[in-house]
N, C-alpha and C positions, 0 to 999 in steps of 0.2 A: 358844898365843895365845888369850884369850878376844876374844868380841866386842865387845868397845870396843877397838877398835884405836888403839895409841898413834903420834901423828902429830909430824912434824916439817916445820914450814912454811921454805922457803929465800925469803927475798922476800917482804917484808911491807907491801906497796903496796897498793890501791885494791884488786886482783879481792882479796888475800890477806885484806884486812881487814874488805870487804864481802861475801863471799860463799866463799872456802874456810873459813877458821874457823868463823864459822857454820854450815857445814856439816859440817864437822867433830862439829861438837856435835851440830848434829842428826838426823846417823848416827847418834846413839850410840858415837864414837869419843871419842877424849881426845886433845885438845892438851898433846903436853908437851914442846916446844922450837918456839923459832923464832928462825932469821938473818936478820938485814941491815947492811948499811952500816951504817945510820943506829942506831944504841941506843936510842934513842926509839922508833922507829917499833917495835923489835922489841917493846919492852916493851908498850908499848900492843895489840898484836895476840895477848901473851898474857902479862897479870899474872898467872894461876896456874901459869905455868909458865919454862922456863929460856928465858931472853931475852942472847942473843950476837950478836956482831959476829962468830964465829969460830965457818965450818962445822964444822971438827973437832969443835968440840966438841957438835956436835947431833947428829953421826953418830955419837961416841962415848958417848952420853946411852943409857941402858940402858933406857929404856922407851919408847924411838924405834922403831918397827915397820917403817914408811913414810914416806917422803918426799913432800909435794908441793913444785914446783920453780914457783913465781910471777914470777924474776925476769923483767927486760926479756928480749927473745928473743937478745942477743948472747951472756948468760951462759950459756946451759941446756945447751951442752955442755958446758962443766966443771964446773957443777956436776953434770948429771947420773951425768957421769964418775966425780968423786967419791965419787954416791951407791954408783954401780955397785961400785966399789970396796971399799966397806965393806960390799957384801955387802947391802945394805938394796934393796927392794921401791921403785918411781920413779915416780910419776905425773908430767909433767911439760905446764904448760901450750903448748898452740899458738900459733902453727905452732912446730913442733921447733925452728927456730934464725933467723938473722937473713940466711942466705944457704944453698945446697944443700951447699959444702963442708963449712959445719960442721952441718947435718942428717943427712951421712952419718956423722960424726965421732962425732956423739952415738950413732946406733944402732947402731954398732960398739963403741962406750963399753960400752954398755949390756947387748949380745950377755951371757947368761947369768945375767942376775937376772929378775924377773918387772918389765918396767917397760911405761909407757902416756901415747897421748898426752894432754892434757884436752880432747878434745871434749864439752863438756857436756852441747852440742844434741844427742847420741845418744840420751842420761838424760831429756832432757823427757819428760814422760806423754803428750803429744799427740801426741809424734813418736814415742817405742813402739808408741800406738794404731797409729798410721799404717801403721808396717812390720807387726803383727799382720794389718790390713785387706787389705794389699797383699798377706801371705804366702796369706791364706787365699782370695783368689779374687776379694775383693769388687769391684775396682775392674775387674775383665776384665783385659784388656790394655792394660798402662800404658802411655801414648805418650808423655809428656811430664812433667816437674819444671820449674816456674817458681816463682823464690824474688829476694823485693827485701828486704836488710839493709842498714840504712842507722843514720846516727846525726848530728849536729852536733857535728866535733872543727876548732873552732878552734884555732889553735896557741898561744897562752897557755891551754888547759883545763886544768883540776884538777877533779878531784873533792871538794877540799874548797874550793876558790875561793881558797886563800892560798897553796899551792904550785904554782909555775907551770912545772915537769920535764917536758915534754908528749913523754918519751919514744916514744911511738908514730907521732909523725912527725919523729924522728930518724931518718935514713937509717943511721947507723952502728949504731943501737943497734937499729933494730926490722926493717932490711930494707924498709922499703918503707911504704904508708901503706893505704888502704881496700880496698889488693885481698890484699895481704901478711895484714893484721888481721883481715879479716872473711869474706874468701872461702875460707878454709881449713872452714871451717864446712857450708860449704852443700856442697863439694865431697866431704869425708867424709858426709855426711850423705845425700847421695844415694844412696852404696850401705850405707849404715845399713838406710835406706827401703826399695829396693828388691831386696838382695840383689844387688846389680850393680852396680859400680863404673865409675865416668868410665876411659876410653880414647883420648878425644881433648877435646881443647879447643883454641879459641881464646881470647883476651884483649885488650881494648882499655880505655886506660886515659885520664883527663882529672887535669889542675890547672888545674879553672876559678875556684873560690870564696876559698879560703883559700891566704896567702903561704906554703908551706912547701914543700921541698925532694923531697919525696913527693907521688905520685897523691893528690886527694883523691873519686876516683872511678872506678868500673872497669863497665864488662858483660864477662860471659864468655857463649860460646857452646859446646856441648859435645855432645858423646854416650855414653852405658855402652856396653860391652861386648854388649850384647843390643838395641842399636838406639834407647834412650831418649833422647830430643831435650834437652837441659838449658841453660836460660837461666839468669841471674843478673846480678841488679847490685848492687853495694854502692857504699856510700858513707860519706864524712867530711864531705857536705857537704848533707845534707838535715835540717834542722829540725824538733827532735823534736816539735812540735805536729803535725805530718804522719802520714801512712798511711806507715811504713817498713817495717814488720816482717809479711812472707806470705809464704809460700807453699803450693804447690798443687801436686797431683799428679792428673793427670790418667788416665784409662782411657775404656776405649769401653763399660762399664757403670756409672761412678760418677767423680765428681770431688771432691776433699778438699779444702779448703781451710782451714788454720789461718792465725788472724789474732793477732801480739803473742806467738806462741810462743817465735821467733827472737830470744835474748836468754837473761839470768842470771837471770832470775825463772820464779815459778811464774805458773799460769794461762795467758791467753789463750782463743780459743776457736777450735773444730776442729767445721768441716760436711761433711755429706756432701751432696753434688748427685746426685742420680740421672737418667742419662742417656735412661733411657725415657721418663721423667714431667716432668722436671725441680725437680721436688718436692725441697725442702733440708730438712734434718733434723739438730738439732745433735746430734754424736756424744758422749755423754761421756768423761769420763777424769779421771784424778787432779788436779784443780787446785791440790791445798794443797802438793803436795812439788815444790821446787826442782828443776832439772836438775842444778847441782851436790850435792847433799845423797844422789839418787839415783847420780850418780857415784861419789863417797866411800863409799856402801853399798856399790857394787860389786865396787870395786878393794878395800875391804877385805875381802867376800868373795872377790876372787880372791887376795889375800895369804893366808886360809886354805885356800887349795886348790880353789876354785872358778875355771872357764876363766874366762879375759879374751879375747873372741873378736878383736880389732883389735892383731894384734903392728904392732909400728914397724915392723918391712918393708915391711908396706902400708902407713902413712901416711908412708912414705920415697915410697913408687914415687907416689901421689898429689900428695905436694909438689915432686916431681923432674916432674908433668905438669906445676903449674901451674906453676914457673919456667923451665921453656923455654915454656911459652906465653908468658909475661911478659917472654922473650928475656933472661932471669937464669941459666940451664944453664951 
């Protein structure tokens, strides 16, 4: 395999068309197939290349490397099954599936290919920075992660404003609504950060705002493995003119706070508070590259033989925390 890695997208919706393709390209990889239902939508997410209605034939597409797996979260076990099958490399986005049976379903699928979940927020440059600052001493002794993601998903939303599919607060199809969607994130992300992973959680959820069948709001309360205190609220029901997107990691020599990271885009900005002085100081880091774009670099380096450090074990045993916090086990 050289490095342009030739990619096969399953699910050619919103993140598939706004932000894996694109990313795709600008890895330096090649898109050359993509599925969906719909024929349309596939074509349009990639006129240079093979556009089906029929997975077989993207797995059987001979300049197909890797898989990314876009669809709604009900499908990604059998498709990812599928991929596994054919022997092809699986990226698959989060959370793993649309309830824990079939998250277990998937990573057993999967057991003996090199596959992964999409956490993107791992790939952010600010949230790299963060885990470099944290690994090397800066912050002393971390005592805290507090993180607010949030967004406004009414339930006729589109992303293009004329399709009204608002698959993600379909309970059948997505599992669940702002805590299912958004908190998988911050929950990986924690021991991204600081090498220590959540051990306990609680969950507490609302449907205050928006008519639909699903939470449109959640706090979690939690702790790693090493004593780390972790809050978290997300939301479907905070108005994106708003402050939604922080967090902050705390220490008893230094405190981080990146603002606008938390999300699909590049940029943001990432300070540091210093706990003697209290002196802020902006940190830099990579603003122009994507957390998806850096993701697809990855996994296609680990498609050539470079580790993927996050097997599905752990992002099983993490989504197996938070739905028994969420009393879904």
């Amino acid at each position: 395999m050289d490095d342009a890695s030739g990619w096969g997208i399953v699910g050619c919706g919103w993140v598939a068309r706004e932000y894996v393709a694109p990313a795709v390209r600008a890895s330096g990889g090649r898109l050359v197939a993509a599925c969906d239902r719909d024929a349309d939508a596939a074509r349009a997410l990639a006129p240079e290349a093979l556009a089906t209605t029929d997975l077989d034939a993207l797995l059987d597409h001979p300049g197909v490397e890797a898989v990314y797996v876009a669809t709604p979260n009900h499908a990604h076990a059998d498709v990812v099954a599928a991929v596994a099958k054919a022997g092809l490399p699986v990226l698959c986005e989060k959370p793993l599936a649309a309830d824990l049976f079939e998250a277990r379903r998937l990573v057993s699928a999967a057991d003996g290919v090199l596959a992964g979940a999409g956490f993107d927020q791992r790939f952010h440059p600010a949230h790299r920075r963060i885990a470099e600052l944290v690994a090397a001493g800066d912050l002393g002794t971390v005592t805290a992660v507090r993180i607010v993601y949030g967004c406004w998903l009414p339930p006729g939303w589109s992303p293009d404003g004329r399709t009204h599919d608002n698959w993600r607060v379909d309970p059948a199809r997505s599992g669940g609504g702002a805590l299912i969607d958004l908190a998988p994130h911050g929950i990986d992300l924690v021991g991204v950060l600081l090498g220590d992973d959540l051990t306990e959680l609680t969950v507490r959820t609302q449907r205050r705002v928006h008519a639909y069948d699903v939470d449109d709001g959640a706090v979690l309360l939690g702790s790693t493995g090493g004593g780390v205190l972790v809050q978290a609220h997300v939301s479907f029901n905070t108005a994106d003119p708003l402050p939604r997107r922080r967090l902050e990691v705390v220490g008893t020599h230094a405190q981080l706070v990146a603002v606008d990271t938390m999300g699909q885009t590049a940029g943001g900005t990432l300070t540091r508070l210093d706990a003697a002085t209290g002196v802020a100081a902006d940190v830099p880091f990579d603003a122009a590259t994507g957390p998806f774009t850096a993701q697809l670099s990855a996994f296609s380096a680990a498609v050539r033989g470079a580790p993927w450090p996050w097997p599905l074990e752990r992002d099983l045993r993490l989504y197996e925390l938070l739905c028994t916090a969420a009393g879904r086990s």
